[in-house]
Backbone as a ProteinNet text record, in pm:
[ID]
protein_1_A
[PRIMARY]
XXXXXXXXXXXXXXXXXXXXXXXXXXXXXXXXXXXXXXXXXXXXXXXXXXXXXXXXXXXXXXXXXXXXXXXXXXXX
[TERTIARY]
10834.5	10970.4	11048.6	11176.5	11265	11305.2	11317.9	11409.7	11246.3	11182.4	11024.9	10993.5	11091.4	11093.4	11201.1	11168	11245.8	11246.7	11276.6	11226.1	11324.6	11200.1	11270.3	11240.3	11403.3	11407.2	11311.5	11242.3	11109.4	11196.1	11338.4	11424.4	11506.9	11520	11662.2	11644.6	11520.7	11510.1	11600	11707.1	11771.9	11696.6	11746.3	11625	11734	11692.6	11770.9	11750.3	11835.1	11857.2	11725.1	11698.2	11567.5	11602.4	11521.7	11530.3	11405.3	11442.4	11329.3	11242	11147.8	11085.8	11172.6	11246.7	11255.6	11441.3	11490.1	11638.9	11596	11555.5	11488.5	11423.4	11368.9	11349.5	11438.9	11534.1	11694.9	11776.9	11763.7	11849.9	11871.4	11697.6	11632.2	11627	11643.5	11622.2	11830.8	11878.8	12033.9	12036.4	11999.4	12030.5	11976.5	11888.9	11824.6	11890.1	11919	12069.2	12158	12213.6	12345.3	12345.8	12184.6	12178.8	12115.3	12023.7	11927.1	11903.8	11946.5	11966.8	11870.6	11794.1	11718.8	11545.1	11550.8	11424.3	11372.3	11239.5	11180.1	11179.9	11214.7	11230.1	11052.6	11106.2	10933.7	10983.3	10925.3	10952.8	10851.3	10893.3	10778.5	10839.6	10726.1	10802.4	10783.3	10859.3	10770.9	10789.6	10691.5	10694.3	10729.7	10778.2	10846.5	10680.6	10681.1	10560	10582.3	10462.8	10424.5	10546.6	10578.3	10662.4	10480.4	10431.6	10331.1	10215.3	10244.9	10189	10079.6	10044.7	9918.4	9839.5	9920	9800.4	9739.8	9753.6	9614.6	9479.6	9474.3	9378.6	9350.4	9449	9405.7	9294.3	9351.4	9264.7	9116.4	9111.1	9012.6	8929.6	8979.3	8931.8	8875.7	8956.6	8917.1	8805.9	8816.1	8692.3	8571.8	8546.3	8488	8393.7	8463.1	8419.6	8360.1	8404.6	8373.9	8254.9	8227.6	8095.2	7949.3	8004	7954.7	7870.9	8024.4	7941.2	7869.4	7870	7749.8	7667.3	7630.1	7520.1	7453.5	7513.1	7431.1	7413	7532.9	7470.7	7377.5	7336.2	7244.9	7101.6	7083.3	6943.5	6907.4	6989.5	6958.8	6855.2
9439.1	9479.3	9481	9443.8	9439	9596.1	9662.9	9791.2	9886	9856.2	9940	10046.7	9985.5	10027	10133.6	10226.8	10332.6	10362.7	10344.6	10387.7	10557.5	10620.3	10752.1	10759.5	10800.2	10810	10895.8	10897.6	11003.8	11132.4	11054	11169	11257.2	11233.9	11297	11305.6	11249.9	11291.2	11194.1	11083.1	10976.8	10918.7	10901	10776.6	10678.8	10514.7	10428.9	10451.9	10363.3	10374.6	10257.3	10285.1	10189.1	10042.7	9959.9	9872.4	9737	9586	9527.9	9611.7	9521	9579.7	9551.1	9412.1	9367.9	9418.7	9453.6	9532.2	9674.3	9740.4	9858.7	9841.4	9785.7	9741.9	9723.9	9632.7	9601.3	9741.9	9815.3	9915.4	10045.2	10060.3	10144.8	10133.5	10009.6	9940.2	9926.8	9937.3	9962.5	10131	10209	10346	10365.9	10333.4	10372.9	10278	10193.8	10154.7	10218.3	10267	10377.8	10482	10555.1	10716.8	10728.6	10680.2	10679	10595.8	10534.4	10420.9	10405.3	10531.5	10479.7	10544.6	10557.4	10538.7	10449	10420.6	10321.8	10384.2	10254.7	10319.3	10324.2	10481.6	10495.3	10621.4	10676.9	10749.4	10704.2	10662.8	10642.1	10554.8	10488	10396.6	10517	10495.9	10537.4	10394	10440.3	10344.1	10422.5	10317.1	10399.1	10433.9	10496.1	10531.6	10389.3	10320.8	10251.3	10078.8	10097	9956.9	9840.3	9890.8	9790.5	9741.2	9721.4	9719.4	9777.9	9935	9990.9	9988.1	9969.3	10050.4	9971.5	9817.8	9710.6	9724.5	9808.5	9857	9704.3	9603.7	9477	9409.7	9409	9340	9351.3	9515	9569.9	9551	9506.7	9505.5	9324.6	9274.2	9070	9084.2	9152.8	9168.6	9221.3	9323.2	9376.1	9247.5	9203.9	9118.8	9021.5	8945.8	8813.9	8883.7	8944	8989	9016.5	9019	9064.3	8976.1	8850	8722.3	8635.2	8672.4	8646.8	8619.4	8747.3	8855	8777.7	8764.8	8680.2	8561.1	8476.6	8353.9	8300.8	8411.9	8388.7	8396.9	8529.6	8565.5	8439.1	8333.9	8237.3	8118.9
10732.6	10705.7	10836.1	10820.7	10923.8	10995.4	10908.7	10973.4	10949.5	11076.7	11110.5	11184.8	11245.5	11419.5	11470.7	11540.8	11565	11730.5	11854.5	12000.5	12011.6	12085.7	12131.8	12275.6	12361.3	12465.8	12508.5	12621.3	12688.3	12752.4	12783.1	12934.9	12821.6	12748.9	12725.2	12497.4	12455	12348.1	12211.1	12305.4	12234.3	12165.9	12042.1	11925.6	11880.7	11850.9	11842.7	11703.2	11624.5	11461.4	11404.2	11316.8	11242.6	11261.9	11326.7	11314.5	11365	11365.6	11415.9	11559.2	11615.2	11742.4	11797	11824.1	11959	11947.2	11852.2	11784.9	11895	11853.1	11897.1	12046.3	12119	12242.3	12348.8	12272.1	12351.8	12366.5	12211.3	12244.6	12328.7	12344.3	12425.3	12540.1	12616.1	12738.6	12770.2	12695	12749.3	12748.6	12654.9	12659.6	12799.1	12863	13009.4	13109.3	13067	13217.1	13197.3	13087.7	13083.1	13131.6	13030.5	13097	13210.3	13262.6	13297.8	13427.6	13468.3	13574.1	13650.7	13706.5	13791.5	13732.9	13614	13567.6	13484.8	13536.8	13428.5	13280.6	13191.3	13059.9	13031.3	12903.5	12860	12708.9	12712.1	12530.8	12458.3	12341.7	12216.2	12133.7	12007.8	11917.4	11786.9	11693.1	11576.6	11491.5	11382.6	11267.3	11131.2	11053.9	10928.7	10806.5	10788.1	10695.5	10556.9	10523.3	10430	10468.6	10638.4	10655.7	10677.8	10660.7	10717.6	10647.7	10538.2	10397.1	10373.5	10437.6	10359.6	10513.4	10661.7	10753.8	10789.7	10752.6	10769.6	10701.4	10618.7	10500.9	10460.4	10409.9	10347.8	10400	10553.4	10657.2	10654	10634.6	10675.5	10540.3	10428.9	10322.7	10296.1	10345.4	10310.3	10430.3	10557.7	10658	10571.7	10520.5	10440.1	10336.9	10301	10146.6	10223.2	10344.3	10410.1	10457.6	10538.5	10597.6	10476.1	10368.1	10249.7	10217.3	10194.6	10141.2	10270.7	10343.3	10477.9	10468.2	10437.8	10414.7	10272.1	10196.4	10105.2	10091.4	10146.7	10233.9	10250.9	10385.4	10452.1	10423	10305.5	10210.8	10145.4	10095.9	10051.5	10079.2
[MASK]
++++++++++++++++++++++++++++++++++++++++++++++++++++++++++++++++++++++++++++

């Protein structure tokens, strides 16, 4: 999903509005030339709960099944 991504300033507690990473990257990286000038930018990302279809659970689940059928494969 597009609108995932959230950055919160580390200095001062600023959070950019939901959006892509690299939306959210840019915006965070100007809020710290504005406010901030002579610190390296740093803070946090968040992620929006259920933007990431389930956690990578899928992944972890087609990994799951493939190792499976390996496994029996290989008994063969």
């Amino acid at each position: 999903m597009a609108d995932s991504y959230r950055y919160r300033c580390g200095e001062c507690g600023h959070h950019t509005s939901w959006g892509s990473e690299s939306q959210g990257a840019e915006a965070i990286e100007e809020h710290y030339r504005r406010r901030h000038p002579a610190v390296v930018p740093g803070g946090m990302v968040e992620f929006r709960k259920g933007s990431s279809g389930g956690g990578g659970g899928g992944c972890l689940l087609v990994l799951g099944i493939l190792v499976v059928i390996l496994i029996i494969a290989s008994q063969r």
